[in-house]
LOMI-354752 format. One record per residue: residue number from 1; residue in three letters; y, x, z of N, C-alpha, C, O in turn. Coordinates in steps of 0.05 Angstrom, whole numbers, plus 32768, in hexadecimal, padded with zeros to 4 digits. Example, Ala and Ser with C-alpha at 12.3 -4.5 7.8 and 13.67 -1.06 7.14 Angstrom:
+-----+-----+------+------+------+------+------+------+------+------+------+------+------+------+
:   k :   r :  n_v :  n_u :  n_w : ca_v : ca_u : ca_w :  c_v :  c_u :  c_w :  o_v :  o_u :  o_w :
+-----+-----+------+------+------+------+------+------+------+------+------+------+------+------+
:   1 : Ala : 7F8E : 8108 : 809C : 7FA6 : 80F6 : 809C : 7FBE : 8108 : 809C : 7FBE : 811D : 80A9 :
:   2 : Ser : 7FD3 : 8101 : 808E : 7FEB : 8111 : 808F : 8001 : 8102 : 809D : 8017 : 810C : 80A1 :
+-----+-----+------+------+------+------+------+------+------+------+------+------+------+------+
//
This chain:
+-----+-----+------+------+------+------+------+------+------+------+------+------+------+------+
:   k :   r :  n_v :  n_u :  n_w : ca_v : ca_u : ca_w :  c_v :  c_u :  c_w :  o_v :  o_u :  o_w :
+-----+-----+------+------+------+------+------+------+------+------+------+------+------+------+
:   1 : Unk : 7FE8 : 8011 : 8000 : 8000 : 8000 : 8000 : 8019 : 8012 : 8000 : 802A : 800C : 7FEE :
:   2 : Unk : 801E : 8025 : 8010 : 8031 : 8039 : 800D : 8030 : 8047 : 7FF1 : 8043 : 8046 : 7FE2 :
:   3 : Unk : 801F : 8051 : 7FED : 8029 : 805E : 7FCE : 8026 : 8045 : 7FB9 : 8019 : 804A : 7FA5 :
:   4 : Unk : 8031 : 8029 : 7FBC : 802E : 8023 : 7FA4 : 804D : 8017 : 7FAB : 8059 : 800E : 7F98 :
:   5 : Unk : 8056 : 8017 : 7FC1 : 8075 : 800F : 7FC7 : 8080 : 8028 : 7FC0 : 8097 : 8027 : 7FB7 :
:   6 : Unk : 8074 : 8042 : 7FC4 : 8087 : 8059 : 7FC3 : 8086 : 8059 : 7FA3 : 809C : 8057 : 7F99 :
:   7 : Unk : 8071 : 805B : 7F92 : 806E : 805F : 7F77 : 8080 : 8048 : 7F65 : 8089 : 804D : 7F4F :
:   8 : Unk : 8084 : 802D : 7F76 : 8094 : 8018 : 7F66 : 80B0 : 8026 : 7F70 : 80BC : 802D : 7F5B :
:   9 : Unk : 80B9 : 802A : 7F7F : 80D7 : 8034 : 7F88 : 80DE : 804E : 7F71 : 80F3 : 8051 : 7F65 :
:  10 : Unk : 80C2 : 805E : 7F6F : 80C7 : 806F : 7F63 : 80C7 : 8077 : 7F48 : 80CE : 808B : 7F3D :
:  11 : Unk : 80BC : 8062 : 7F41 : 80BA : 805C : 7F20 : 80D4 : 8050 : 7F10 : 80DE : 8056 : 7EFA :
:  12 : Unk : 80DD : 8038 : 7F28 : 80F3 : 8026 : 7F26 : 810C : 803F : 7F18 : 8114 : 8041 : 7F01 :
:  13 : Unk : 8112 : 8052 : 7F34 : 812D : 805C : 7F31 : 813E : 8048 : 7F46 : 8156 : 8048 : 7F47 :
:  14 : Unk : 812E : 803B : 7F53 : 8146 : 8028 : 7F5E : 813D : 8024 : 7F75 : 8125 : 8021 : 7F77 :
:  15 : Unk : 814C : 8023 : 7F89 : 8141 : 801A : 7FA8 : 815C : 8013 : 7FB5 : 816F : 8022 : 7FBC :
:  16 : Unk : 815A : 7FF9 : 7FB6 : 8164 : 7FE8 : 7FCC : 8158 : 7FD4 : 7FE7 : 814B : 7FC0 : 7FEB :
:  17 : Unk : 8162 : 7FE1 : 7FF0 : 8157 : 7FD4 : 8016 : 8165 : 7FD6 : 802C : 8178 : 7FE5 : 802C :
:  18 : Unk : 815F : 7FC9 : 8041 : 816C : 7FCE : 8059 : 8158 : 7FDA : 806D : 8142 : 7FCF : 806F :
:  19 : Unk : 815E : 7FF3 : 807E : 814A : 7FF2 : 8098 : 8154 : 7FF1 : 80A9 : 8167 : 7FFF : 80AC :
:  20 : Unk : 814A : 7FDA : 80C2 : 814C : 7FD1 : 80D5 : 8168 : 7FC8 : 80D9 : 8173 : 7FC1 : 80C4 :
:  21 : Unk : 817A : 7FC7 : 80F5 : 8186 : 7FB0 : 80FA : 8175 : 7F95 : 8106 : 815E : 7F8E : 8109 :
:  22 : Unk : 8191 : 7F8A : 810A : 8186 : 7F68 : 8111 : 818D : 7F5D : 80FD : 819D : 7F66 : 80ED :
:  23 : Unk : 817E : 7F40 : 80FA : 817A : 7F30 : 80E5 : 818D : 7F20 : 80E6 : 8194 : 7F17 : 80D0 :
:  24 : Unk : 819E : 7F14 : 8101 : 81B6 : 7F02 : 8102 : 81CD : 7F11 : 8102 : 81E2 : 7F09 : 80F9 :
:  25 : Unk : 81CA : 7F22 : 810A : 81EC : 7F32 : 8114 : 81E8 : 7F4E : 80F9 : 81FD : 7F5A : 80F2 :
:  26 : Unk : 81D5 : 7F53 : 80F0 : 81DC : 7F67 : 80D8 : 81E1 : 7F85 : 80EB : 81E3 : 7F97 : 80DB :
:  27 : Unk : 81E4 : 7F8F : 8104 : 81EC : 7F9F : 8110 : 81DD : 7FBA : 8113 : 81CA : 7FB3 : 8121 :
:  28 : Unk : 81DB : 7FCD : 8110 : 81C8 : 7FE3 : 810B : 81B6 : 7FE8 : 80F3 : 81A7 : 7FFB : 80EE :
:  29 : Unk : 81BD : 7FD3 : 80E5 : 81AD : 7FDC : 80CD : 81BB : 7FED : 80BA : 81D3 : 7FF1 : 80BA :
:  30 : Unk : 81A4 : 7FFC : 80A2 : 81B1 : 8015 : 8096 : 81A7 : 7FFE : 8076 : 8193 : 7FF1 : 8072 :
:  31 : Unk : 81C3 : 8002 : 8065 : 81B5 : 7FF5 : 804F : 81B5 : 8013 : 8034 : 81C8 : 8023 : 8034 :
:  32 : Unk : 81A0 : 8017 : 8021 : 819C : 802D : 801E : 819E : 8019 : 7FF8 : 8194 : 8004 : 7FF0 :
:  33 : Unk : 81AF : 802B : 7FED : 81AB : 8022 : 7FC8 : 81AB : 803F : 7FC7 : 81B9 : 8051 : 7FD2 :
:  34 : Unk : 8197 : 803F : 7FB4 : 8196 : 8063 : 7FA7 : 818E : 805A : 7F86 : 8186 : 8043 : 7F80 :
:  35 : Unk : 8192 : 806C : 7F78 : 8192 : 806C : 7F64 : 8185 : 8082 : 7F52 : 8196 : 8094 : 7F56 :
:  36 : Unk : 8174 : 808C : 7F43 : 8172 : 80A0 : 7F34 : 815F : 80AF : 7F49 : 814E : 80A4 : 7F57 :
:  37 : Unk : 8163 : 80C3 : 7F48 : 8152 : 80E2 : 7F50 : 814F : 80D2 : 7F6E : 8138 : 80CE : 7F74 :
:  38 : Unk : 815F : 80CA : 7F7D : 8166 : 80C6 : 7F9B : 8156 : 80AF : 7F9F : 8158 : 80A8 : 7FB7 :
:  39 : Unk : 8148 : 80A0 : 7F92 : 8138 : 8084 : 7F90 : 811F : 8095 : 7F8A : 810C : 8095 : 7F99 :
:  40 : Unk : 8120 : 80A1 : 7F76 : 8104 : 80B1 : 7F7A : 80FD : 80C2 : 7F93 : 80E6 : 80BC : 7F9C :
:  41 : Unk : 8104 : 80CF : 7F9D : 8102 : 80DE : 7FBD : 80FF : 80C7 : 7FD2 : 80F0 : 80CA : 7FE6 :
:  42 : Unk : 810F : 80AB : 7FCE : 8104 : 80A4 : 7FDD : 80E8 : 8094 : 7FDD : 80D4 : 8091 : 7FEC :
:  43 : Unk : 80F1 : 808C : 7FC2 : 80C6 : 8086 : 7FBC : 80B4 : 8095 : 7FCB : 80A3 : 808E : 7FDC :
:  44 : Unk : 80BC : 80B4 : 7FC0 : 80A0 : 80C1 : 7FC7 : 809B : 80CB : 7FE5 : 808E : 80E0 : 7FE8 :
:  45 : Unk : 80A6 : 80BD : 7FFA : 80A5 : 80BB : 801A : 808F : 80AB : 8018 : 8078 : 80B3 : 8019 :
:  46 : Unk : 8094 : 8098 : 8014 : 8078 : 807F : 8019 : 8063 : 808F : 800E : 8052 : 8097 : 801E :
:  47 : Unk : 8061 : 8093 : 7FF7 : 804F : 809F : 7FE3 : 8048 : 80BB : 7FF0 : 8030 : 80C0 : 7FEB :
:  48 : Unk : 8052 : 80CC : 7FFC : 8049 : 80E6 : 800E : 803B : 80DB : 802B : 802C : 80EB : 8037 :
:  49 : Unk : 8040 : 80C5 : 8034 : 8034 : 80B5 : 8050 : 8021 : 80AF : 803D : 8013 : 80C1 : 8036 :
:  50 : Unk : 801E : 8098 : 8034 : 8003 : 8095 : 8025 : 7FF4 : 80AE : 801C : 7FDF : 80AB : 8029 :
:  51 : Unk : 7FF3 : 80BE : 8013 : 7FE1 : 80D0 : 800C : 7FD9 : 80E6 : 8029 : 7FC3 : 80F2 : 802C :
:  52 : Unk : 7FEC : 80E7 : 8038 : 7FDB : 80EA : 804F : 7FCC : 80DE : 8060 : 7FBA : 80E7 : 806F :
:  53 : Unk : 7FD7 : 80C3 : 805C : 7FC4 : 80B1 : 806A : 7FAD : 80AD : 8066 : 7F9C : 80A8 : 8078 :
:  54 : Unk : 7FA9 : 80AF : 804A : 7F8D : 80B5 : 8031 : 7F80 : 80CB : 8041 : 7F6A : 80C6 : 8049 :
:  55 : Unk : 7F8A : 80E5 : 8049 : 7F81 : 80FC : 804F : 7F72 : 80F4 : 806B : 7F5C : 80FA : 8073 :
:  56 : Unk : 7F82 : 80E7 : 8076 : 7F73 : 80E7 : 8093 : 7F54 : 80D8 : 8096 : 7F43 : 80DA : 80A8 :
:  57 : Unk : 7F55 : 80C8 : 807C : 7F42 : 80B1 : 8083 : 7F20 : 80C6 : 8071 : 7F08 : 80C4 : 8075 :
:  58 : Unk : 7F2F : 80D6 : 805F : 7F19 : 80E6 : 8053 : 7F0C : 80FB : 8068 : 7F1A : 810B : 8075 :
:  59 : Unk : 7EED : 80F9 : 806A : 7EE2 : 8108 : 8078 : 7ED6 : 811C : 8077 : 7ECD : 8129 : 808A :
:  60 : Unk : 7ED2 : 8126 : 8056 : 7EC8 : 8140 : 804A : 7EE5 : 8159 : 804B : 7EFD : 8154 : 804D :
:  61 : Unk : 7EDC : 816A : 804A : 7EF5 : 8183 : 804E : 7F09 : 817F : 8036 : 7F1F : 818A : 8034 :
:  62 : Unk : 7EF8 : 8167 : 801F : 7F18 : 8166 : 800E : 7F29 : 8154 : 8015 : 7F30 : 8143 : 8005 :
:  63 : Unk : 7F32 : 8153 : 802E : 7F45 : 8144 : 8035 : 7F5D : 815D : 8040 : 7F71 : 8154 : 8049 :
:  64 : Unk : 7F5C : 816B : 803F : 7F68 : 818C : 804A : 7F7D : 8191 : 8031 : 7F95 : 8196 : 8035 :
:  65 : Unk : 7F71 : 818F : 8017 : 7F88 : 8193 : 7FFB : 7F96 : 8175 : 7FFD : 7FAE : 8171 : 7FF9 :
:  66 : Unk : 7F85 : 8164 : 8003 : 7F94 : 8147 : 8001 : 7FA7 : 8144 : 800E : 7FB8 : 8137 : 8002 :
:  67 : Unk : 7FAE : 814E : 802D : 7FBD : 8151 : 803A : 7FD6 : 815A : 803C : 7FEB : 8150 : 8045 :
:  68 : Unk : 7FCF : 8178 : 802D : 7FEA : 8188 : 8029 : 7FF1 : 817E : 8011 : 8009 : 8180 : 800E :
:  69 : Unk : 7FE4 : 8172 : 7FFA : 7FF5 : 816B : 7FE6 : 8011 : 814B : 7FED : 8027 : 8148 : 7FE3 :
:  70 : Unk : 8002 : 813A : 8001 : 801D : 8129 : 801A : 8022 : 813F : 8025 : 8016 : 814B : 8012 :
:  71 : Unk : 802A : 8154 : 8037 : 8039 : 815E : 8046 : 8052 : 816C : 8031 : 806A : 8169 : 8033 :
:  72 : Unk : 8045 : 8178 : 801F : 8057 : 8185 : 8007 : 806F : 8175 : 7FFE : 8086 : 817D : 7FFC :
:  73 : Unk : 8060 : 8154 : 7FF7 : 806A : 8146 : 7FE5 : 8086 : 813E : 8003 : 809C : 8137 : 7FFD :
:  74 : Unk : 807E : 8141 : 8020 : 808C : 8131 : 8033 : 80A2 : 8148 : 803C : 80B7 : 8144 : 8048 :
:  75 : Unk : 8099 : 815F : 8035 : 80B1 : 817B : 8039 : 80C0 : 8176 : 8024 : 80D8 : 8174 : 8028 :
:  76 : Unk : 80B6 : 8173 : 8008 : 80C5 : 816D : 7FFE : 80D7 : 8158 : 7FF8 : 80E6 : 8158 : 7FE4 :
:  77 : Unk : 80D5 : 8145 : 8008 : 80EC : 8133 : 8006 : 810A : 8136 : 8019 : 8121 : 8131 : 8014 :
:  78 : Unk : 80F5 : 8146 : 8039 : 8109 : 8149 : 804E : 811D : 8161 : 8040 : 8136 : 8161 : 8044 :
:  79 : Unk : 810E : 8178 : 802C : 8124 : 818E : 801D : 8135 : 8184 : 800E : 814B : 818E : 800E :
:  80 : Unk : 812F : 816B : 7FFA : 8149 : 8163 : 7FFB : 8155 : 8159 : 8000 : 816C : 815D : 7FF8 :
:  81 : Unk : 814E : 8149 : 800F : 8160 : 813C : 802C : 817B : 8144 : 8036 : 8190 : 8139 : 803B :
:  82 : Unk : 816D : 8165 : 8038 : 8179 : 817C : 8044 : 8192 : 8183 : 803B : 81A8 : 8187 : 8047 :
:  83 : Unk : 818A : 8184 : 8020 : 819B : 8196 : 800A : 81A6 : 8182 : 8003 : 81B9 : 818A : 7FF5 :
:  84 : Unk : 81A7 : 816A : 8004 : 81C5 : 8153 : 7FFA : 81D0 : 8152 : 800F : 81E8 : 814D : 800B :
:  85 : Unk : 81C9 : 8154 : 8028 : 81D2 : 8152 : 8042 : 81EC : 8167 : 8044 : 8204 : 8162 : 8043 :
:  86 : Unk : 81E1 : 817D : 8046 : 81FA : 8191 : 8046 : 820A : 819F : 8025 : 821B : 81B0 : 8022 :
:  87 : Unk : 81FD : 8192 : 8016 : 820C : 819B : 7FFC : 8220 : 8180 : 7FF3 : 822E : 8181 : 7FDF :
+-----+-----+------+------+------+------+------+------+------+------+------+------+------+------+
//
């Protein structure tokens, strides 16, 4: 279910949503429109949780490449995170 929300976000180019807040008062919530490259990164969060989640549930030792290929895909979202953050 996660990589097929991260893969539609990320195929789209488009991601609009709100997370969290309250539902009457609107108060604490973050509303997030990305567009382009920045809709794709965020796709591939869900889609890096999913494929580790995949990893955990596999019980032969190929769950070990399965793993780091979500951890890679999940460093690489926080690097650029990073790098729009202070650039």
């Amino acid at each position: 279910m996660l990589c097929a929300i991260g893969l539609w976000i990320a195929l789209s180019g488009h991601a609009n949503f709100t997370l969290g807040g309250r539902r009457l008062s609107g108060s604490g919530s973050v509303f997030v429109d990305a567009h382009g490259l920045d809709a794709v990164v965020i796709g591939l969060v869900p889609i890096a949780l999913g494929v580790i989640n995949l990893a955990i549930g596999i019980r032969s030792r190929r769950r070990i490449p399965v793993f780091w290929t979500g951890a890679v895909l999940l460093m690489g979202t926080a690097l650029y995170g990073l790098v729009r953050f202070f650039v």
